[in-house]
TORKOL-4160 file (C-alpha; in steps of 0.2 Angstrom, whole numbers, padded with zeros to 4 digits, m for minus):
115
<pt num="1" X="1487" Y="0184" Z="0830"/>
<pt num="2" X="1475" Y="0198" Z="0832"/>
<pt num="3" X="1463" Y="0202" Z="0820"/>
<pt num="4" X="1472" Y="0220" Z="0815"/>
<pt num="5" X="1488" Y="0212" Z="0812"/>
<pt num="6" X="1482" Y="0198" Z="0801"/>
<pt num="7" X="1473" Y="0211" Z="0790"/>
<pt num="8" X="1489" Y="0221" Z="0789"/>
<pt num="9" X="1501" Y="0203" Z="0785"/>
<pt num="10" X="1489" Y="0199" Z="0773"/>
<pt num="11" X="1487" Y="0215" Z="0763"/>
<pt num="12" X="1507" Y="0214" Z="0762"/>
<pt num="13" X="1509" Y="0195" Z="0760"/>
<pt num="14" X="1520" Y="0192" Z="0775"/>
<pt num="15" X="1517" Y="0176" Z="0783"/>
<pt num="16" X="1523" Y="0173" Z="0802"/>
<pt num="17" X="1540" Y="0175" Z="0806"/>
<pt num="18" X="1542" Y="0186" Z="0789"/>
<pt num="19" X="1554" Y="0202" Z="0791"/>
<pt num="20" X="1542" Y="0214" Z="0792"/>
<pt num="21" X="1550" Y="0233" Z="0790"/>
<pt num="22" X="1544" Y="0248" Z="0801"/>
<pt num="23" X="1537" Y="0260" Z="0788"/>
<pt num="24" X="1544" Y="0275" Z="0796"/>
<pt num="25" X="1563" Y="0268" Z="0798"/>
<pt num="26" X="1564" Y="0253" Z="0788"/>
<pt num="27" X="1569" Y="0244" Z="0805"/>
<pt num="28" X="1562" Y="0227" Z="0814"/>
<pt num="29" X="1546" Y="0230" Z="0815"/>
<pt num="30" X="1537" Y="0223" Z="0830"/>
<pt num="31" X="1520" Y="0232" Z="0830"/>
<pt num="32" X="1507" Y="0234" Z="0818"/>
<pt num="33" X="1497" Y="0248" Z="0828"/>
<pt num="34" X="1482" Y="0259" Z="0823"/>
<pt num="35" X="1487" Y="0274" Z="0815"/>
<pt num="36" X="1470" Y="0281" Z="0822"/>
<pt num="37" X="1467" Y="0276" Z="0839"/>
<pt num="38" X="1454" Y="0263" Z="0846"/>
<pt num="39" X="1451" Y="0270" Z="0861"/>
<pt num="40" X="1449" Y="0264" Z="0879"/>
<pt num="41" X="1435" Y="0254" Z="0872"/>
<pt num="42" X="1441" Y="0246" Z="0857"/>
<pt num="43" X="1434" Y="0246" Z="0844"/>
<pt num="44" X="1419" Y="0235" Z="0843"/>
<pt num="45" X="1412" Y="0242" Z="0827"/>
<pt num="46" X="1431" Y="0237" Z="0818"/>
<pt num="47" X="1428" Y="0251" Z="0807"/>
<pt num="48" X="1447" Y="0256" Z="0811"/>
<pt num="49" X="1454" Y="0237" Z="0806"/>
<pt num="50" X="1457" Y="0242" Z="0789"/>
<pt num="51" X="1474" Y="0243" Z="0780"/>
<pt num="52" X="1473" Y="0260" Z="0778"/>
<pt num="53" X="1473" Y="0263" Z="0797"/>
<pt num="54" X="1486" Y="0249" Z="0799"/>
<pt num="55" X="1506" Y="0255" Z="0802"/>
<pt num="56" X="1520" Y="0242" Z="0805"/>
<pt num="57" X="1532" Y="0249" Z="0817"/>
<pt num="58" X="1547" Y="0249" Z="0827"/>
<pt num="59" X="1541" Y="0249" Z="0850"/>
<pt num="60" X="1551" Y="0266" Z="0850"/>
<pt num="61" X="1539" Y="0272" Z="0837"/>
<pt num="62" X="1523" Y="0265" Z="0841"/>
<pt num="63" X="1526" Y="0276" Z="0858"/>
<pt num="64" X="1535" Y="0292" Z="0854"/>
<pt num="65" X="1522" Y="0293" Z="0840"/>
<pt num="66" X="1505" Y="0284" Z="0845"/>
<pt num="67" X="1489" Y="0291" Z="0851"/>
<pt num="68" X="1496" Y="0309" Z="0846"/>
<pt num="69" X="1485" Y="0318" Z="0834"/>
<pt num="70" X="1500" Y="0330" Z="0831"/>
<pt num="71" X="1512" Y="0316" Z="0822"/>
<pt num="72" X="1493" Y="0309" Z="0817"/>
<pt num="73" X="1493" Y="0315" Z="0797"/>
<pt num="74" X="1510" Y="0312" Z="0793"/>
<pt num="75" X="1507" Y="0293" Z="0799"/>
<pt num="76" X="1494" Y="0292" Z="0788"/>
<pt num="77" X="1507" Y="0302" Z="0771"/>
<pt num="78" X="1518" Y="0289" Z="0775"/>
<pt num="79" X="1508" Y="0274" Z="0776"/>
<pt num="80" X="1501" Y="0279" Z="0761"/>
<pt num="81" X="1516" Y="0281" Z="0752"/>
<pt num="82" X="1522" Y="0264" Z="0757"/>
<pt num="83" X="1505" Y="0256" Z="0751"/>
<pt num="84" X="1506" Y="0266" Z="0735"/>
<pt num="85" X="1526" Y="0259" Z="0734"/>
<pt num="86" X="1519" Y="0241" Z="0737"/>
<pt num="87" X="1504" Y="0242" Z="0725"/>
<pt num="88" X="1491" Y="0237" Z="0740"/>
<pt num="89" X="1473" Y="0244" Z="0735"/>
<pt num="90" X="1465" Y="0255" Z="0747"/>
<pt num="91" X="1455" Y="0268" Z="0750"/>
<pt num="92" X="1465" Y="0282" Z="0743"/>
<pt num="93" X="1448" Y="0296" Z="0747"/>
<pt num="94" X="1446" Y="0289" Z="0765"/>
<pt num="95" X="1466" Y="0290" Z="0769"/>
<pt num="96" X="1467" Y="0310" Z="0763"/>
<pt num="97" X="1450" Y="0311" Z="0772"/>
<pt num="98" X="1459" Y="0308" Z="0789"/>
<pt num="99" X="1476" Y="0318" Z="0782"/>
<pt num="100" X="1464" Y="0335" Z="0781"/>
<pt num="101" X="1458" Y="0329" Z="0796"/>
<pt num="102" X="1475" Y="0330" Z="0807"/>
<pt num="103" X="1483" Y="0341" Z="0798"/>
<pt num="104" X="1476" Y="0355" Z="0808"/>
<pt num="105" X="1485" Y="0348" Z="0824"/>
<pt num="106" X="1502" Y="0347" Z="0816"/>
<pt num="107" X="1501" Y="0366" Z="0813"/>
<pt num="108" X="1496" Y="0370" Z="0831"/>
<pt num="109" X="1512" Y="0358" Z="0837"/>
<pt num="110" X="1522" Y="0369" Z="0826"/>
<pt num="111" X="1516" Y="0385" Z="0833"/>
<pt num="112" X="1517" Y="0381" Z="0851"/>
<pt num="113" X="1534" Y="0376" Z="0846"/>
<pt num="114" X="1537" Y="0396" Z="0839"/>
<pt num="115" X="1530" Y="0404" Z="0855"/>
């Protein structure tokens, strides 16, 4: 088990084999991906292993909406939704930190949509 995917089934108290539920559709999840993006490196630091970057989803998802900063902070509203629905503790400051972040590019998706 990687080392993202043990901190995510042990914040939730799922144990191998558990039904895991996508956060986005409620589905199988078969994923626990980084909201934020490791990069072609990694990340050696493991500043972005932490729950709040942590989202169970569905395959489907994980690739229509990973590694794009345009579905980037409404990952993040719904993962902290679910946390807050599950009573995990997390960093509620450093979670809006990267919604202000993203939300710009959410806005620019919508208006090259309008043009």
């Amino acid at each position: 088990m990687q080392p993202h995917t043990k901190i995510y089934m042990d914040a939730f108290g799922y144990e191998k084999g558990d039904f895991i539920p996508s956060e986005i559709s409620g589905q199988r999840a078969v994923d626990i991906c980084h909201i934020k993006p490791r990069g072609a490196g990694g990340n050696p630091s493991k500043d972005l292993d932490r729950i709040e970057n942590l989202m169970a989803q569905t395959r489907e998802e994980h690739h229509n909406l990973g590694d794009k900063k345009s579905t980037t902070a409404d990952q993040y509203r719904k993962h902290m939704e679910f946390m807050e629905l599950n009573g995990i503790s997390f960093d509620y400051g450093w979670t809006e930190k990267q919604i202000q972040r993203y939300e710009v590019y959410e806005n620019d998706e919508m208006e090259s949509y309008a043009r």
